[in-house]
N, C-alpha and C positions, 0 to 999 in steps of 0.2 A: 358631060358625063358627071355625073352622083356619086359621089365615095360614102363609102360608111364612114369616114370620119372627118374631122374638119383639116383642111387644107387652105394654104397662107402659102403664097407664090405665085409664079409666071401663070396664067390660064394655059398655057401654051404646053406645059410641062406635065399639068395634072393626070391626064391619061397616061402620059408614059410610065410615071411615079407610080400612080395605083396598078397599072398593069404589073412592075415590078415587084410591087411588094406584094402582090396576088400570088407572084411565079415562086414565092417561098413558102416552102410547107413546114409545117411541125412536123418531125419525124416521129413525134408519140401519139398524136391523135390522126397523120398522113391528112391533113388537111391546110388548107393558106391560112398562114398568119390574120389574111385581112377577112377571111370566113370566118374564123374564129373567135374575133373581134380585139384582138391582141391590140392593135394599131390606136391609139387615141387621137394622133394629130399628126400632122408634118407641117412642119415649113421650111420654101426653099427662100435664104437671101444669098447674096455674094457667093455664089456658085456652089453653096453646102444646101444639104438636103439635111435638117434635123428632125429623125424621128422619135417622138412621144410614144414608150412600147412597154406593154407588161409582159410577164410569162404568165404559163400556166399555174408555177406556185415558186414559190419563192426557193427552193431548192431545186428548179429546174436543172437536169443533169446536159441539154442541149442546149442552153441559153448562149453559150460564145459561138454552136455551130449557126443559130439562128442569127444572132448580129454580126458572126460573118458573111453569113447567104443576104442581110439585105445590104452589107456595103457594098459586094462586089454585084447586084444585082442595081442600086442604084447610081454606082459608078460609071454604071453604063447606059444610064440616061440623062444625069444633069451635068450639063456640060462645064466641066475644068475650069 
């Protein structure tokens, strides 16, 4: 599978991750993060998933709802 953006980890894990952060929307444009092209990078080491993520503008009023849709949506696929 192909992500729009670059990815650094397990091959094993890449689908789950992108399906993940797919499963999170913007609540102001109702579209995925990774549609949007918010996402620059991820990489998984030592059991952490770091993502590389802009907002829509720097005063984004849902920025903390969005970095907590994708911890608790990546939580649930790079394992502990």
């Amino acid at each position: 599978m192909t992500s729009t953006f670059p990815y650094t980890g397990p091959e094993s894990l890449r689908k789950s991750i992108v399906d993940a952060l797919q499963r999170v929307v913007d609540p102001e444009l109702a579209l995925s993060i990774v549609d949007v092209g918010l996402i620059y990078g991820v990489t998984v080491a030592e059991a952490k998933a770091r993502v590389l993520l802009t907002m829509t503008s720097a005063a984004c009023p849902v920025a903390d709802m969005i970095v907590d849709d994708i911890e608790a949506e990546l939580d649930r696929v790079v394992p502990a």
